[in-house]
C-alpha positions in Angstrom: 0.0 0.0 0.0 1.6 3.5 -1.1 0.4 6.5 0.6 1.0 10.2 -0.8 0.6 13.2 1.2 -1.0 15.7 -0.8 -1.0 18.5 1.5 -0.2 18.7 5.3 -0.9 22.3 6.4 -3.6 24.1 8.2 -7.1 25.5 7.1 -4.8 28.8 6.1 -2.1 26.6 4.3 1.6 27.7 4.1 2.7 30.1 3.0 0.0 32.0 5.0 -1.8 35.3 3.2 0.1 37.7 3.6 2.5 37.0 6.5 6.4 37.7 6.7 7.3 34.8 8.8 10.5 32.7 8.0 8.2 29.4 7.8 6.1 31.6 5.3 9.2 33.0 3.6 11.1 29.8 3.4 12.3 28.1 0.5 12.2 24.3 1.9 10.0 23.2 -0.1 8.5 21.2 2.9 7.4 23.9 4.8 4.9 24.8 1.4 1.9 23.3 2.9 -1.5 22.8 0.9 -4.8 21.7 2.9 -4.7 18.3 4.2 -4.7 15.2 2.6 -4.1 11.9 1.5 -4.0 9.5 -1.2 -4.0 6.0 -0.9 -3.2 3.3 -3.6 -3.8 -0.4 -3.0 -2.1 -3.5 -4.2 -5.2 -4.5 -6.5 -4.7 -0.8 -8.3 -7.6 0.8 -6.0 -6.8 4.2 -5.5 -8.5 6.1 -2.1 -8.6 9.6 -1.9 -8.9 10.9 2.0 -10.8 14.3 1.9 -11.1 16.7 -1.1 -9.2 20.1 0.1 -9.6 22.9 -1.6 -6.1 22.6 -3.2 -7.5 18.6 -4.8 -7.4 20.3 -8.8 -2.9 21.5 -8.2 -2.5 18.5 -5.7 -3.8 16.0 -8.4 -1.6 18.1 -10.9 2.0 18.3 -9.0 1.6 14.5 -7.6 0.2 12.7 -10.6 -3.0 12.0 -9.7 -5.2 10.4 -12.9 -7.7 8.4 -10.7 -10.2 8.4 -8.1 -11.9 4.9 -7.1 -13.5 6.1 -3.9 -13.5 9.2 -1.6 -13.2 8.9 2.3 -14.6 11.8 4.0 -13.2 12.8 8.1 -15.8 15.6 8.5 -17.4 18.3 6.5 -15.2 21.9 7.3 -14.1 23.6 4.5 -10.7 22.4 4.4 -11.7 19.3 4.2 -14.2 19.6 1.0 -14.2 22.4 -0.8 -12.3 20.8 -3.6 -15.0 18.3 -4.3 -16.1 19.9 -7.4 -12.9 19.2 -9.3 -13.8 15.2 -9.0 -15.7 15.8 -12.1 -12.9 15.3 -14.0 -12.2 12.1 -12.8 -16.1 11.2 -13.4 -15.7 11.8 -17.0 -12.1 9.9 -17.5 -13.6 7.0 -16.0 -16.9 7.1 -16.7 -18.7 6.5 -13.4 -19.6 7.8 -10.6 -17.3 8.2 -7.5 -18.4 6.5 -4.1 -18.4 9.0 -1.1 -18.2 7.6 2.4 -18.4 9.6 5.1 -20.5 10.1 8.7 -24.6 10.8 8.1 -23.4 14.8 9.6 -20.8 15.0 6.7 -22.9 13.9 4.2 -26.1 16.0 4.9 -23.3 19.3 5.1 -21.9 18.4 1.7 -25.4 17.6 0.3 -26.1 21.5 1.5 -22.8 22.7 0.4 -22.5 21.1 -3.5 -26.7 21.5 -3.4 -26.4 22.0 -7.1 -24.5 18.6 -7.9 -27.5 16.6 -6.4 -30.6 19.0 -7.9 -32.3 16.8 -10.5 -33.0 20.2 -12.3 -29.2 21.4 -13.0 -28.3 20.2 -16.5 -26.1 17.3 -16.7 -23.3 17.2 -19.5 -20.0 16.7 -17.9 -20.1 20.1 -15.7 -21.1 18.5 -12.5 -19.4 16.0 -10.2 -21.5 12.5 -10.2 -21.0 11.2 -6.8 -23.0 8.4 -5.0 -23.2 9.6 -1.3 -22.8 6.5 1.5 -23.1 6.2 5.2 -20.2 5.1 6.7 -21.3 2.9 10.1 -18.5 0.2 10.1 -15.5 -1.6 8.6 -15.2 -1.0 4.4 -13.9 -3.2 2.0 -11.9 -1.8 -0.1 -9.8 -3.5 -2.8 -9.3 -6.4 -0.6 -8.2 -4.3 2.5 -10.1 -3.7 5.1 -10.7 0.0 6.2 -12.1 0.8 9.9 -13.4 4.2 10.6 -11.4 5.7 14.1 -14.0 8.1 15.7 -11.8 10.9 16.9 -12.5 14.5 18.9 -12.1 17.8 17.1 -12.9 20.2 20.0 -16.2 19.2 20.7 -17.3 17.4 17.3 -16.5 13.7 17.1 -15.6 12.7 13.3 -13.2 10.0 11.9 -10.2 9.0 11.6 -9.3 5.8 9.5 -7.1 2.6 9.7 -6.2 0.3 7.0 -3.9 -2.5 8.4 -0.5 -1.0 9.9 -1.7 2.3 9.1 -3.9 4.9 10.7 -4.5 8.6 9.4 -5.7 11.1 12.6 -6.5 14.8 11.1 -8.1 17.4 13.1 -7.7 15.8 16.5 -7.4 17.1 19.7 -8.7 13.9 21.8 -9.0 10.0 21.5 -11.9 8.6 22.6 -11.2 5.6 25.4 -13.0 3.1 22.8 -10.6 4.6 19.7 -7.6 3.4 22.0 -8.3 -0.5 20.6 -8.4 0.2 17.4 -5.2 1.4 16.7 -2.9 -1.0 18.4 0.1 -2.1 16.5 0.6 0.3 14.0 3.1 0.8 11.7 2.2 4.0 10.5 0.9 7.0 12.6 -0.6 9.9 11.2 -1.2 12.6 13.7 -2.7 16.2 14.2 0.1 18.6 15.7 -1.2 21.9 14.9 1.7 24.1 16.8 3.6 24.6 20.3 0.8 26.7 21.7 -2.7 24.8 23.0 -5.8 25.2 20.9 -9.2 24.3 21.6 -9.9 21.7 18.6 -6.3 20.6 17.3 -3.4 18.7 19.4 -0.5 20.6 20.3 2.8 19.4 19.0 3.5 18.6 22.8 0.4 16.8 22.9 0.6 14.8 19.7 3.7 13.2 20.8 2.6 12.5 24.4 -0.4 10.9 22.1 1.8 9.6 19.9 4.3 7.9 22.5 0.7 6.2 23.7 0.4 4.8 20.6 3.4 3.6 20.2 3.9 3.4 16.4 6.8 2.2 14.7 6.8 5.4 12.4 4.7 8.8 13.9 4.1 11.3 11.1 2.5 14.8 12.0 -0.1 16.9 9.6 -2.3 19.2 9.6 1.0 22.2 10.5 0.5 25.7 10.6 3.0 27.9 9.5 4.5 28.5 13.7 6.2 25.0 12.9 9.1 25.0 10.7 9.9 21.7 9.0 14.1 21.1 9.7 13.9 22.8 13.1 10.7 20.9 14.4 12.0 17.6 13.3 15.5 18.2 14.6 13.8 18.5 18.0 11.6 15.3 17.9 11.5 12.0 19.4 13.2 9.3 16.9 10.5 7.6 15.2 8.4 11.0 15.2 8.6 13.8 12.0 6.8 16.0 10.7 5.0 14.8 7.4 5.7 17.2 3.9 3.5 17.6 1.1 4.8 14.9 -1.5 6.0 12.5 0.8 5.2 8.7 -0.1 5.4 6.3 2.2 5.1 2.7 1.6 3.2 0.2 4.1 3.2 -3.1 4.2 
């Protein structure tokens, strides 16, 4: 199983709007952070996109992107979904529409927010995304691997995480639920919210992420979801071996 990282900053992304900061003004490419992300490809040639940010149309572009099999959804804010629209061109390479799985709260949100692509009176033609829309309530099956939604805490709003064998993928999380614990036992692969140094009421901390992540206990942590207070070579320099923070582009194979 290969998985890409097609973006790894904040709501705001880095470089932020605007701001004169030497993370923003850098010119490691790793601290160039799109909305999060990630896409997942499977032995059997399934590929899984995790959450369509609003940078999906230059992610697909700069990492190669030619297919979408299926869409996994963590929750409905903006930087999660806002680049949903630009599936379309996926629906009309392969000639089908796209499976969206996701909690019922996501769904009804992204049925509000993309109203048009579900009105039976817009015109069709190839202008309009075709997705079928799926309740998520257990375990998928997804070209022959098994993927088990994590429910996870984002300040006070419990969405998902997701864990296909060795690996797990934590965005936007500021608290594991004591039932979540289980499921994410001997892991190979971490992914993990670490927002910045400071506390914040809906992301972890880096602090916090790897006091999370040393609960854990997997054999690789990566961190995502980074604004623009964390530089990339400095952060990781300071980190627990076996922790780092994750870069747009990285690939990381799993067995």
């Amino acid at each position: 199983m290969r998985v890409t990282f097609l973006g790894t900053g904040t709501s705001s992304g880095v470089p932020v709007i605007g701001c004169q900061c030497d993370t923003c003004r850098s010119t490691d490419r790793r601290d160039q952070r799109w909305r999060p992300s990630v896409y997942i490809q499977l032995a059997d040639g399934t590929s899984v996109l995790v959450d369509t940010a609003p940078d999906l149309r230059a992610q697909a572009l700069a990492f190669g992107i030619s297919r979408v099999d299926v869409i996994l959804f963590t929750h409905s804010h903006a930087d999660h979904v806002l680049g949903l629209d630009d599936v379309r061109i996926f629906n009309f390479r392969q000639r089908t529409p796209i499976p969206c799985y996701g909690d019922e709260r996501t769904l009804q949100a992204i049925r509000r927010m993309f109203a048009y692509a579900f009105d039976p009176a817009t015109p069709r033609g190839g202008g309009l995304p075709e997705l079928t829309l799926l309740h998520l309530d257990g375990p998928l099956e997804l070209g022959g691997r098994t993927f088990i939604p994590v429910p996870i805490y984002h300040g006070h709003q419990l969405i998902l995480g997701y864990r296909v064998g060795r690996f797990a993928y934590l965005t936007d999380c500021s608290a594991i639920p004591d039932s979540s614990w289980a499921l994410l036992d001997r892991l190979d692969v971490l992914v993990l919210d670490a927002l910045r140094r400071k506390a914040h009421p809906t992301h972890f901390s880096l602090a916090q992420a790897v006091e999370t992540a040393r609960g854990i206990g997997a054999r690789q942590t990566y961190f995502t979801h980074i604004a623009h207070d964390l530089a990339h070579a400095a952060t990781c320099a300071e980190l627990p071996a076996g922790m780092s923070l994750a870069y747009d582009g990285l690939v990381v194979e799993v067995d």
